[in-house]
C-alpha positions in Angstrom: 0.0 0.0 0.0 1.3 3.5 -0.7 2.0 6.0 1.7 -1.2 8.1 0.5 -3.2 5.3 0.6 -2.3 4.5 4.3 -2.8 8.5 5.3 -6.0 8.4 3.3 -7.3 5.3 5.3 -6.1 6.9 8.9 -7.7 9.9 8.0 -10.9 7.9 7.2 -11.1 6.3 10.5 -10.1 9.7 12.8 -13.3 11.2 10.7 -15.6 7.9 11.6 -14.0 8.1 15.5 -14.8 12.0 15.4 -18.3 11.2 14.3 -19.2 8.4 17.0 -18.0 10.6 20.0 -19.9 13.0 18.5 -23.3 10.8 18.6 -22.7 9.6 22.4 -21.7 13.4 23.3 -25.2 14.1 21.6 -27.0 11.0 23.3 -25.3 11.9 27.1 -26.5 15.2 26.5 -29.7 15.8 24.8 -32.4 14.5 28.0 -30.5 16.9 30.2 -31.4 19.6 27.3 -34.7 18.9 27.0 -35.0 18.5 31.1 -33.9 22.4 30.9 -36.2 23.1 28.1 -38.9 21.9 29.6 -38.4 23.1 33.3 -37.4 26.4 31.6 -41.3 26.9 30.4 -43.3 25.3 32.8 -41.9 27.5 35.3 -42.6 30.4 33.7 -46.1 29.2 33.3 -46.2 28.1 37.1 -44.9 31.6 38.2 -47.6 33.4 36.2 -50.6 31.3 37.4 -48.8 31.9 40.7 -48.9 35.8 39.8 -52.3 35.9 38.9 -53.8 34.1 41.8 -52.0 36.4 43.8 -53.3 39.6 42.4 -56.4 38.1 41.8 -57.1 37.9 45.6 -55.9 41.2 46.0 -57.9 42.9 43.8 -60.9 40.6 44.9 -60.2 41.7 48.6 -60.1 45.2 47.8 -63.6 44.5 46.0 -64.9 42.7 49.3 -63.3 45.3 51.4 -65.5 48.1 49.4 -68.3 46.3 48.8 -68.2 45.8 53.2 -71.5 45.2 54.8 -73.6 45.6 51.4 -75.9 42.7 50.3 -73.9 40.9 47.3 -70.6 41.6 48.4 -69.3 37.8 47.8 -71.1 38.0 44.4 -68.4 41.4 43.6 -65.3 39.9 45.3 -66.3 36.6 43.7 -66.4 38.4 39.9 -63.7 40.2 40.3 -61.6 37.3 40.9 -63.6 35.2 37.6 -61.9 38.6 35.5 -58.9 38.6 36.7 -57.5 34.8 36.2 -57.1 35.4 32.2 -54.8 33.5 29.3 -52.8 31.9 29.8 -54.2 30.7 33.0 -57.9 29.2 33.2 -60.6 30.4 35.6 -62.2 27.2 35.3 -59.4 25.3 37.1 -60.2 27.3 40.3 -61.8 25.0 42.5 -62.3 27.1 45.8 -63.0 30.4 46.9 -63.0 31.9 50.3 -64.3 34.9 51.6 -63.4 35.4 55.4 -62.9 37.6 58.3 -58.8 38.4 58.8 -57.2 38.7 62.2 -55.0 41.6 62.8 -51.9 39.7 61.5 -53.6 38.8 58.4 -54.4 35.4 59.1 -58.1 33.8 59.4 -60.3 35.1 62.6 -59.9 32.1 65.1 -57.0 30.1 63.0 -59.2 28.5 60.5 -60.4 29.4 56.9 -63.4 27.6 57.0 -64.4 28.7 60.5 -63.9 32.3 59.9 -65.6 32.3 56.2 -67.7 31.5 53.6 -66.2 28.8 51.4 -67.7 28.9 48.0 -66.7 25.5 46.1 -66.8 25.1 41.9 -70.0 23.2 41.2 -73.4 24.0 40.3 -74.7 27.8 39.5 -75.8 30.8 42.0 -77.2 33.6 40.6 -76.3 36.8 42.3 -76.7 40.6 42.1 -75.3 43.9 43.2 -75.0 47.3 42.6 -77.4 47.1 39.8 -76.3 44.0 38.1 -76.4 40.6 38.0 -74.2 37.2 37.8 -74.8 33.4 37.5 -71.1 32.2 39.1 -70.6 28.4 38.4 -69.8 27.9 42.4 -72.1 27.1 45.9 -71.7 28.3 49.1 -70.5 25.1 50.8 -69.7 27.1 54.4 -71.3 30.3 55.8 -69.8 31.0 58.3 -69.1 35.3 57.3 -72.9 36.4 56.2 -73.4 39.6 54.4 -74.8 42.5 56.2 -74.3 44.6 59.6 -73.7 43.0 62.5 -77.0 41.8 64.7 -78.5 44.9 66.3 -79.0 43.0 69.3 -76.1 41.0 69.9 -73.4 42.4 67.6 -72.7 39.2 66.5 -72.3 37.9 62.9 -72.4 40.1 59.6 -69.2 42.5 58.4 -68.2 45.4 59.9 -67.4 48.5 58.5 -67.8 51.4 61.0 -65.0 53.1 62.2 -66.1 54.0 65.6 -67.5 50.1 66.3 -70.2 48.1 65.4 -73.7 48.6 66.9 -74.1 47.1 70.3 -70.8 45.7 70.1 -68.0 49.0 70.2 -65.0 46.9 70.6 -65.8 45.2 67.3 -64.0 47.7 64.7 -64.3 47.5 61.4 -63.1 44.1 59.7 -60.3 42.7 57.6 -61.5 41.2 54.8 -59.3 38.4 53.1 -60.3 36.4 50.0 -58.2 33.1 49.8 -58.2 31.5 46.2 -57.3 27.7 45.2 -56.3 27.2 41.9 -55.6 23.7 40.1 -52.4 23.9 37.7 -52.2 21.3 34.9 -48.1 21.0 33.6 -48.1 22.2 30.2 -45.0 20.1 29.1 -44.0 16.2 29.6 -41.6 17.7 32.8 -43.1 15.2 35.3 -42.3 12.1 33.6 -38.5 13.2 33.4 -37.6 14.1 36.9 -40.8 11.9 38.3 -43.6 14.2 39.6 -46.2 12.3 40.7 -49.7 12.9 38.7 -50.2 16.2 36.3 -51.5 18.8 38.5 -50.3 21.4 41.4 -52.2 22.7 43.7 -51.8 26.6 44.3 -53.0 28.4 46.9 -53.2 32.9 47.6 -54.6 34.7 49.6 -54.9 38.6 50.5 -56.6 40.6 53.2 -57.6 44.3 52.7 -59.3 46.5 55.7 -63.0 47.2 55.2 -63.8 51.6 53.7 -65.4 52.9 57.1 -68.7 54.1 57.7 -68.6 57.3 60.1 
């Protein structure tokens, strides 16, 4: 064999060497790509449903908080959350709304959602109005345990309050906290769980904001 021959053969074999490394480079690296792709945009989508929920309950408190002692205040708060989970997130994955009386740290009156609120739950239809206008909403009151209106005349018990000076019959009662606690279901968007094993193809998000009630003099 000549001596071009024998360069043009080794150089043949460097080039098929070159292209093999090449391919298991490519093969060792490509899943941990695609891992980053993927966590890449389902965070960003997780982040903005987070983002939304979270201003959606603060804009819905600030609703509740005006709306105070008036008859159809959860039917306002409850809208204004519906308008404010847009694209790309999907109001119909919210599962649970609650409208509740906030202690002064901003937590639930008593320690417990549910005790201190009314839990509205995704299922069936109420039809609703206020200020004028009307709403079907595709939830039902589940819980009341935070009814619309003043306090009881009597007692002082029960209702919202929104006077400054204390509720009637009741003067160490001030005006209330509102807080509006939203549960949201997220569905993953990309094939993310089944590469770093998350177990089914949902999360479960959770806000909630509290906003002090306009005062009546």
């Amino acid at each position: 064999m000549s001596l071009s021959r024998r360069r043009s053969a080794g150089a043949s074999n460097r080039s098929s060497r070159a292209k093999g490394q090449t391919l298991v480079e490519f093969a060792l690296i490509f899943p941990i790509f695609i891992v980053l792709l993927f966590g890449t945009i389902e965070f960003a989508f997780i982040f903005n449903a987070v983002l939304s929920a979270n201003f959606a309950t603060r804009d819905a408190s600030l609703a509740a908080a005006e709306a105070g002692s008036n008859t159809g205040a959860d039917c306002v708060t409850i809208a204004k959350v519906l308008g404010d989970m847009t694209a790309p997130v999907d109001s119909a994955n919210i599962t649970q709304i609650i409208i509740y009386r906030a202690n002064a740290s901003g937590g639930p009156f008593g320690g417990s959602y549910t005790a201190a609120g009314n839990v509205w739950t995704r299922g069936g239809s109420t039809d609703c109005s206020a200020y004028g206008g009307s709403a079907s909403l595709p939830f039902s009151l589940t819980t009341a345990n935070y009814p619309e209106g003043i306090p009881n005349l009597s007692t002082g018990a029960g209702g919202r309050c929104s006077y400054l000076n204390g509720c009637p019959n009741n003067a160490s009662r001030t005006r209330d906290t509102v807080g509006v606690q939203v549960t949201y279901t997220y569905t993953y968007h990309t094939p993310l769980r089944n590469f770093v094993g998350l177990g089914g193809g949902t999360l479960t998000i959770v806000r909630s904001n509290e906003m002090r009630t306009e005062p009546v003099l």
